[in-house]
Backbone as a chain_set.jsonl record, in Angstrom:
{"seq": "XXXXXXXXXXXXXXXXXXXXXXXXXXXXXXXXXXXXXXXXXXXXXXXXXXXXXXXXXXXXXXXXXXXXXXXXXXXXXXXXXXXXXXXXX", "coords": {"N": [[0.788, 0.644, -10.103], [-1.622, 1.892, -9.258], [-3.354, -0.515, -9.324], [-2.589, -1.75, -7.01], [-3.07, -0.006, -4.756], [-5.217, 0.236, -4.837], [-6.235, -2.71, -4.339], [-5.152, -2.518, -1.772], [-6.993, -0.907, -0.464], [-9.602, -1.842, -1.193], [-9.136, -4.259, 0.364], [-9.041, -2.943, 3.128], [-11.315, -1.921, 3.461], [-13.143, -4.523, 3.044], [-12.593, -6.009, 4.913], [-12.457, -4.972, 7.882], [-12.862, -6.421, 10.154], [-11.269, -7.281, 12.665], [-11.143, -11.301, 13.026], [-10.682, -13.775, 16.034], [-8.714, -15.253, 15.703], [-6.816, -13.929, 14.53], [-6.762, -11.033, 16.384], [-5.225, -13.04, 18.713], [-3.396, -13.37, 17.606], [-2.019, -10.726, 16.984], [-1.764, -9.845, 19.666], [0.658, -11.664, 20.077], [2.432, -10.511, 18.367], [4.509, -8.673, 19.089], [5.948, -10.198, 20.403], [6.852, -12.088, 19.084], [8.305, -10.981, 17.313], [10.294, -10.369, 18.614], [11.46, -12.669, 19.539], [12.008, -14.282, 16.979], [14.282, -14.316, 15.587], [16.471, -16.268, 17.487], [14.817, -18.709, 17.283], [14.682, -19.061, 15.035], [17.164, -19.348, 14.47], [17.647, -22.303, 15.315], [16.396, -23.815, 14.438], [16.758, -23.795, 11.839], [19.561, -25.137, 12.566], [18.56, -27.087, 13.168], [17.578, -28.672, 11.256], [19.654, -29.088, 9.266], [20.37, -31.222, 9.08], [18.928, -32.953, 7.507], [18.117, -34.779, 4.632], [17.02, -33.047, 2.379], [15.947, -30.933, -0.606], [18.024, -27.706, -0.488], [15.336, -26.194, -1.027], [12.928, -27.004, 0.498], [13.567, -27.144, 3.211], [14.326, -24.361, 3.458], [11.177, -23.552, 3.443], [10.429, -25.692, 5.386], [11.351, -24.563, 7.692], [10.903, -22.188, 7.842], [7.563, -21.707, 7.996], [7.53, -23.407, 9.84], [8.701, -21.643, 12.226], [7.421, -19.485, 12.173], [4.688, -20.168, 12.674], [5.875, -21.287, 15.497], [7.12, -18.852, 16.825], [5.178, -17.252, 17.111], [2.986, -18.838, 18.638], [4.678, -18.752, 21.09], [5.14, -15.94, 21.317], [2.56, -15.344, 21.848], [1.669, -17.07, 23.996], [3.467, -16.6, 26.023], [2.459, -13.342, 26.336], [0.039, -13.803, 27.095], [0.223, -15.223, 29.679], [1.819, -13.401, 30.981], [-0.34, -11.382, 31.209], [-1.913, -12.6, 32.574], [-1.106, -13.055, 35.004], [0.101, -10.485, 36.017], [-2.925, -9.579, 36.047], [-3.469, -11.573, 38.026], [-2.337, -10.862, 40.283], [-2.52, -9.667, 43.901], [-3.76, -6.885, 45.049]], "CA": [[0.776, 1.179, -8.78], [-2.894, 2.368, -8.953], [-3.742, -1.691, -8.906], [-2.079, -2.573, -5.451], [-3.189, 1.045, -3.779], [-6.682, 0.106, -5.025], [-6.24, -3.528, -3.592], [-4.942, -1.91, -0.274], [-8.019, -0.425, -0.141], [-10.657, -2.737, -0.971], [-9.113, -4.978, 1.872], [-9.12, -2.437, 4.32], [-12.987, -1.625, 3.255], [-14.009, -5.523, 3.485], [-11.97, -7.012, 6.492], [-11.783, -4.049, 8.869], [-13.085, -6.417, 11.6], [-10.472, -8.971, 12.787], [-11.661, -12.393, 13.754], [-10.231, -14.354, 16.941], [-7.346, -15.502, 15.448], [-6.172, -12.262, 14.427], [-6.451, -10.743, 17.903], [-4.491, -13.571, 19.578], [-1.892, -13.298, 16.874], [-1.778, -9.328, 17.357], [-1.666, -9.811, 20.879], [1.79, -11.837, 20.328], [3.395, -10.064, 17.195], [5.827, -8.133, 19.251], [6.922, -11.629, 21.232], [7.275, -13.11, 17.949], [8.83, -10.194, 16.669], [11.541, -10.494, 19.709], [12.057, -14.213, 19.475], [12.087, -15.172, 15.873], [16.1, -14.786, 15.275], [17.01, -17.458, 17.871], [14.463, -19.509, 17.176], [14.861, -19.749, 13.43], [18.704, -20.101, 13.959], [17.471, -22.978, 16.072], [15.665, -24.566, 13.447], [17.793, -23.95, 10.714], [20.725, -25.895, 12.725], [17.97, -28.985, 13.569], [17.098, -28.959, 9.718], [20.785, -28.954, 8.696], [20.579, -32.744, 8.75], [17.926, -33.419, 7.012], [18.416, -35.044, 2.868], [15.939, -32.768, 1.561], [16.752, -29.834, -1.125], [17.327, -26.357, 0.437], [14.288, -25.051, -1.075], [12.506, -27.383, 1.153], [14.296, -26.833, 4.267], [13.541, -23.174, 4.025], [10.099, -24.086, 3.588], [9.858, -26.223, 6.505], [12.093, -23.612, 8.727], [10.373, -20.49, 7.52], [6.622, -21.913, 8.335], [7.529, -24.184, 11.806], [9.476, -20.899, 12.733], [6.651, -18.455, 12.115], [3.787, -20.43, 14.052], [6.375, -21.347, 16.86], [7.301, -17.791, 17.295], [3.62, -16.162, 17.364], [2.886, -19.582, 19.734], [5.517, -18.684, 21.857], [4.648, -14.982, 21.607], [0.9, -15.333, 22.564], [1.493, -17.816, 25.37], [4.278, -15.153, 27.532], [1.581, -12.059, 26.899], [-1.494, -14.534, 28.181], [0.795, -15.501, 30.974], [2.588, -12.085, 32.243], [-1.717, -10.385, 31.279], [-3.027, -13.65, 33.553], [-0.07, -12.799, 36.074], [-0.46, -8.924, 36.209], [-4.686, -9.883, 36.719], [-3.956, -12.556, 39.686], [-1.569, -10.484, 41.646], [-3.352, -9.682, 44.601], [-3.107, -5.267, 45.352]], "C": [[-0.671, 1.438, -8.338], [-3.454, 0.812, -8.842], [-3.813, -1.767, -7.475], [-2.386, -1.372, -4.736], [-4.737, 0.601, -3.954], [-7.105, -1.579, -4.143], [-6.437, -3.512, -2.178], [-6.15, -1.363, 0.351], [-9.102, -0.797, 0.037], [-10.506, -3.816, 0.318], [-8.959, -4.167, 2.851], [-10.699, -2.019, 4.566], [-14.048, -3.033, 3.761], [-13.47, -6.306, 4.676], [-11.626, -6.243, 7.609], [-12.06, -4.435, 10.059], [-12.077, -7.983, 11.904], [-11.331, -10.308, 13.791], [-10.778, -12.288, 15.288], [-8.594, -14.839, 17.138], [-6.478, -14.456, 15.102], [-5.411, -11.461, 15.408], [-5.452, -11.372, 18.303], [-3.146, -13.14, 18.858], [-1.552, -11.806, 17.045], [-1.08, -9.65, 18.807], [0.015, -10.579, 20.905], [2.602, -11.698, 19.296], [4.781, -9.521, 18.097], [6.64, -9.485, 19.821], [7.624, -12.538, 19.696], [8.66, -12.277, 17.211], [10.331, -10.232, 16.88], [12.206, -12.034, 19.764], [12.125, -15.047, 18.042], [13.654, -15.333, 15.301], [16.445, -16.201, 16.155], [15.97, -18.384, 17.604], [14.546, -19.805, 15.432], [16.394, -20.006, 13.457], [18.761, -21.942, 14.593], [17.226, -24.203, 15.211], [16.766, -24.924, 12.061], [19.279, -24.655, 11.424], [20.3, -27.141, 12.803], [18.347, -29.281, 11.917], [18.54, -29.273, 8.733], [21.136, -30.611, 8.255], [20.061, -33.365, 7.794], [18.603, -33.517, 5.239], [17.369, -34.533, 1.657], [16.673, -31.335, 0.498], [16.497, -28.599, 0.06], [16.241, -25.797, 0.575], [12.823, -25.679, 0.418], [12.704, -27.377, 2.597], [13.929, -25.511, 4.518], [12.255, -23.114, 4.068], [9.555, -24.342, 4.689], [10.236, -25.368, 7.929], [11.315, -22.186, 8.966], [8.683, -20.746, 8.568], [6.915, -22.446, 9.617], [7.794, -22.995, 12.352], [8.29, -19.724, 13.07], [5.328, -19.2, 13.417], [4.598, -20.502, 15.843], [6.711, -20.209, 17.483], [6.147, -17.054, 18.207], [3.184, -17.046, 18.23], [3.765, -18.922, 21.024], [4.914, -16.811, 22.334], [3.181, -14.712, 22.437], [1.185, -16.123, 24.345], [2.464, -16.86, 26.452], [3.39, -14.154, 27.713], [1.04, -12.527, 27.313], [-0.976, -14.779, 29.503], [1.076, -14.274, 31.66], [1.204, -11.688, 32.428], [-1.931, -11.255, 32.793], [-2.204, -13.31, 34.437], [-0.613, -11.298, 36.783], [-1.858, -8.895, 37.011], [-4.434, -10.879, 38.31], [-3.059, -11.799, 40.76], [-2.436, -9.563, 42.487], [-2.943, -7.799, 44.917], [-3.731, -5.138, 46.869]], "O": [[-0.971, 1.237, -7.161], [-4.32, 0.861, -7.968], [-4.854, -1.835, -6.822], [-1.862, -1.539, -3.635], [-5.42, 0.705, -2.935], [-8.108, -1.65, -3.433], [-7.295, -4.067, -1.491], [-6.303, -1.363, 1.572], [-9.782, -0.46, 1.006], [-11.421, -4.151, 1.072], [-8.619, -4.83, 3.831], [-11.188, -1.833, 5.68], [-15.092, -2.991, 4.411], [-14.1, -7.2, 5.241], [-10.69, -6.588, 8.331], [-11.875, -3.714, 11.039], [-12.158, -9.154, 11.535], [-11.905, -10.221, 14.876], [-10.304, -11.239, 15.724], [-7.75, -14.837, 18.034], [-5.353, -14.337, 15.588], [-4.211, -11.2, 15.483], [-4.459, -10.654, 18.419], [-2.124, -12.696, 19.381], [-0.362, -11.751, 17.357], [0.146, -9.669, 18.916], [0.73, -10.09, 21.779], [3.482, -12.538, 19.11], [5.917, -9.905, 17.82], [7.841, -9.671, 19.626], [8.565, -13.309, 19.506], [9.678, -12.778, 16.734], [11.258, -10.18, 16.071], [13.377, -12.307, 20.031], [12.273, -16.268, 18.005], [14.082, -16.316, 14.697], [16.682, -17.213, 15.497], [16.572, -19.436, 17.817], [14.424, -20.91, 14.903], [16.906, -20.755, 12.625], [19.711, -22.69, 14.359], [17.759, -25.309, 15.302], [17.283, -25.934, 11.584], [20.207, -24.663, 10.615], [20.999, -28.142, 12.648], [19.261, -30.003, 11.518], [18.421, -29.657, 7.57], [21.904, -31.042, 7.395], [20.638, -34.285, 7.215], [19.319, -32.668, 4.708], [16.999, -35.072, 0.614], [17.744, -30.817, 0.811], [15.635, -28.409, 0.918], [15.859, -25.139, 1.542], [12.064, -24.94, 1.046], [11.687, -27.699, 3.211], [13.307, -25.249, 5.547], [11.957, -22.4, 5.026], [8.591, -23.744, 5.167], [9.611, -25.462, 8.985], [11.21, -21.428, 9.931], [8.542, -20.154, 9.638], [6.463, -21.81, 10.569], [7.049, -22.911, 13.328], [8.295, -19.139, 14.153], [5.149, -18.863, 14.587], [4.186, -20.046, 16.911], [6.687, -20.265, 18.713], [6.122, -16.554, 19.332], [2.714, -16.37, 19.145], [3.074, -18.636, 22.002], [4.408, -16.523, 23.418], [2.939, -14.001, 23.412], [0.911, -15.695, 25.466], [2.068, -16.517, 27.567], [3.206, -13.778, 28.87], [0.99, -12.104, 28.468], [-1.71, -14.553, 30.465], [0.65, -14.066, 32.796], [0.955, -11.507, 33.62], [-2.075, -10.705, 33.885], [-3.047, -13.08, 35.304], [-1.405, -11.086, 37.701], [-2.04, -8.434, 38.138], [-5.087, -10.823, 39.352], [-3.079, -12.111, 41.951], [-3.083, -8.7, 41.895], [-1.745, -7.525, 44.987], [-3.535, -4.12, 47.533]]}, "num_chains": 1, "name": "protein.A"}
């Protein structure tokens, strides 16, 4: 336990400044957060065809599912922020 609290710590000591990619992905965790059930049931019904083992299938479902979410997430906050900013008061 004293390992992984000591881990926890050294990465909060050497990475406490997030890059670019970080940000954007912050910026659409909750969208991802909100859209990753239908879109992984989405996936997991394309993938249902496919002649590959399961372990591979969750594989390819788990990862497509995670960028397409946090994609999907980032691009609605940049849109409603860029929306919110152009509406004229």
């Amino acid at each position: 336990m004293a390992v992984s609290l000591w881990v926890v710590a050294w990465f909060r000591r050497r990475w406490d400044r997030p890059g670019r990619l970080v940000q954007r992905a912050g910026r659409g965790s909750y969208g991802a957060y909100v859209l990753h059930p239908p879109v992984l049931v989405v996936l997991s019904l394309l993938a249902r065809t496919l002649t590959v083992a399961p372990e591979a299938k969750f594989l390819l479902v788990a990862t497509t599912g995670v960028v397409a979410t946090f994609a999907v997430g980032v691009g609605l906050t940049h849109r409603w922020a860029m929306a919110r900013l152009a509406k004229p008061r």
